[in-house]
N, C-alpha and C positions, 0 to 999 in steps of 0.2 A: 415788709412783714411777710413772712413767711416759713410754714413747722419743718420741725428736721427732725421728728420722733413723737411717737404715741407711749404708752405708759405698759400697754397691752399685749407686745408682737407676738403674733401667733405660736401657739407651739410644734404649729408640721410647717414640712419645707413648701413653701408658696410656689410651685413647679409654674403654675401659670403667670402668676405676676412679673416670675422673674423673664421667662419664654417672652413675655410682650417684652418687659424694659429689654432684653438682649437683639429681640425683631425692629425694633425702632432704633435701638444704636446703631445694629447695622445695614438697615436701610439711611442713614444720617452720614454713614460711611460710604454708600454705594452711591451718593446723590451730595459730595461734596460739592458744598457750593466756589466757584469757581473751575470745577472741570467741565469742560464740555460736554463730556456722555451724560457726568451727572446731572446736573442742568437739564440737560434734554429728557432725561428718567425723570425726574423731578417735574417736570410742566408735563408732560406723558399723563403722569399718577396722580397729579394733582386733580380736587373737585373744582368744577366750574359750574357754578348757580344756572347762569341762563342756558347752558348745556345740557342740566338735569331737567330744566324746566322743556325745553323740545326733545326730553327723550332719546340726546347723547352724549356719549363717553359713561355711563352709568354706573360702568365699573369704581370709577373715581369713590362713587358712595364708600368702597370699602376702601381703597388703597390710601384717600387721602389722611387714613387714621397712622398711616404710618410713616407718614413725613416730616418735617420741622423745617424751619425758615431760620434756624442760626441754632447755635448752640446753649445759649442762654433757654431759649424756646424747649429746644428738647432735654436740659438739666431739669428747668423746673415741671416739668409733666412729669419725668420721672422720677423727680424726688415726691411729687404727690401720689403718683402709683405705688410706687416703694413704701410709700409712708400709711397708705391706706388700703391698699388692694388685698394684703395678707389674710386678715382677720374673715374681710369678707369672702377670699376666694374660701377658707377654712368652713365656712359655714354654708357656703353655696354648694362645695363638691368642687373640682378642677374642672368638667365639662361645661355643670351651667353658670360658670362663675366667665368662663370663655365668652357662651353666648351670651349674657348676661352683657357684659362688657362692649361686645362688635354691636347688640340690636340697641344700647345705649348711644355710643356711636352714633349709629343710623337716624335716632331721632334726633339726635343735637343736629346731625348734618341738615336734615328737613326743616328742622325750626329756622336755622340758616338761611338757608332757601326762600322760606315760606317771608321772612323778612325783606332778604334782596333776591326777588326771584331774577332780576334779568342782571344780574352784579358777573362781568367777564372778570374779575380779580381772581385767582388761584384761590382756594382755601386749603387748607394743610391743617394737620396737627391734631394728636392722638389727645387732647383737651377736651373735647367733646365727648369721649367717652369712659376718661378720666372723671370727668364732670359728674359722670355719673355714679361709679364708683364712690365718691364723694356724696351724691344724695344716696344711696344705699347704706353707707357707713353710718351717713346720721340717725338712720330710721333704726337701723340693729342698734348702735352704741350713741345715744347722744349724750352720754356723760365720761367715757372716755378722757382720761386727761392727756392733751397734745401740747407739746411743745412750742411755741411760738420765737422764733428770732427776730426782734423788731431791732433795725435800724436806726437810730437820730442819725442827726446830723457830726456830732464828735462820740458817738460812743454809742454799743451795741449791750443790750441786754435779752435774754430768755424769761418767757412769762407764761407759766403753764395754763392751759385753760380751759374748758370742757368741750366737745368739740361740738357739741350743740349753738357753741357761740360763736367760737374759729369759723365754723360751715355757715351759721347764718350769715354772717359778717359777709363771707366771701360771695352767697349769692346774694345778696341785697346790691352788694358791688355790683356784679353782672345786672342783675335787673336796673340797676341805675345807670351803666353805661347804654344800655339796649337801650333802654327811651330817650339816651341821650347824643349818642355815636351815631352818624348815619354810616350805618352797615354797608351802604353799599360803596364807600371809599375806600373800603377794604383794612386795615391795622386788627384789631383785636374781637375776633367773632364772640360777642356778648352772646345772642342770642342761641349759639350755639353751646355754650356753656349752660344758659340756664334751661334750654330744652333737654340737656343730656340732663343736670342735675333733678330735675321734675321727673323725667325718665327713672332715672336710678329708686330717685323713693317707690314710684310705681310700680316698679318690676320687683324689687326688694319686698311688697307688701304680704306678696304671699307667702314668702318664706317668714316674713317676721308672723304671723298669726301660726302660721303650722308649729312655728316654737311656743306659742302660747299669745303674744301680741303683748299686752302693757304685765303680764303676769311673768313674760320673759325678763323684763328690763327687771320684776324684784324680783326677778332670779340670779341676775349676773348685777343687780345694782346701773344698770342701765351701759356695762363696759362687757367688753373680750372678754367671755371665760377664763383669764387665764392669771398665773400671779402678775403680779404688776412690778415691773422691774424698779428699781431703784439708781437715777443717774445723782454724777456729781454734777451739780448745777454750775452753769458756766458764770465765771465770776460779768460783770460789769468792766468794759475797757474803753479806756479814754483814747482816743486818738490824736497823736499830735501831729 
């Protein structure tokens, strides 16, 4: 399960969203897995928990947001940035929709830490402050209608849904993996997912009250300013 469109996309061109998704592809290209420089750029740039915890490589904090560990990794961050970053960079402004973005980062990466402070496993991946993007969206727009593409087992369907429910859904996942995954094995940073996502609401909060706060949502009906586009809904296919 996973969305491929909102109902809402912005009406200005998203300069920022698209600058990260085009810095992450090609940092993804600079750090092909199987070359040897890249490889070596790649373990270089990557975070290391117990590293940060004695106060080295620190830089990692920033670079590891724009790394990925295969392709699938960095398609779907970027189809979640793609999918969500617009709106909110539109409403942020391009500068603090930037910083907004990297200091979200930086707490998912802490929350990280703060769970497997002495974890030597790499962390990588612009998820964390994706994550947050994601809790900022919700706070602006929680009734937004997003697209959902769920998979069965012989046949795919589309099921649009508010994203008040999409996003809950998605962090209640993370919170249930974080108390369940021991982090420090390393596969899938829960806890950096749901410190960026907590992050995003929090840093979000003040521009949502400066637009008015629950008096915005019956201004825009809880969605993007903007009309609301009209798709053809993808039929139901069988697989044989």
């Amino acid at each position: 399960m996973f969305p491929i469109r909102d109902h809402n996309p912005s009406s200005v061109r998203p300069v920022v969203t698209w600058a990260l998704i085009a810095i992450n592809v090609a940092m993804y290209v600079l750090t092909w897995p199987g070359s040897e420089t890249g490889s070596t750029i790649w373990a270089y740039l990557a975070l290391y928990p117990v590293a940060i915890t004695h106060n080295q490589l620190t830089y990692g904090l920033l670079t590891h947001m724009f790394l990925h560990a295969g392709l699938m990794h960095l398609a779907g961050n970027m189809l979640f940035l793609w999918i969500f970053g617009d709106n909110l960079e539109e409403q942020m402004g391009r500068l603090r929709f930037l910083g907004f973005y990297l200091l979200a980062g930086l707490v998912a990466a802490g929350a990280q830490i703060a769970a497997a402070p002495l974890s030597d496993i790499p962390m990588v991946g612009a998820s964390g402050a994706i994550a947050g993007v994601l809790g900022g969206y919700l706070l602006m727009f929680p009734r937004a209608r997003v697209d959902i593409l769920v998979i069965f087992v012989v046949f795919f369907k589309v099921f649009t849904l508010p994203a008040c429910v999409m996003l809950g859904l998605w962090f209640a996942l993370q919170m249930l993996g974080g108390f369940t995954v021991d982090g420090s094995g390393g596969g899938v940073a829960y806890w950096a997912h749901a410190g960026g996502f907590l992050a995003g609401v929090v840093l979000a909060l003040p521009l949502f009250l400066r637009r008015g706060g629950p008096r915005f949502w019956a201004r825009t009906h809880g969605r993007p300013p903007h009309p609301q586009s009209h798709y053809t809904r993808i039929p139901r296919v069988t697989r044989r």
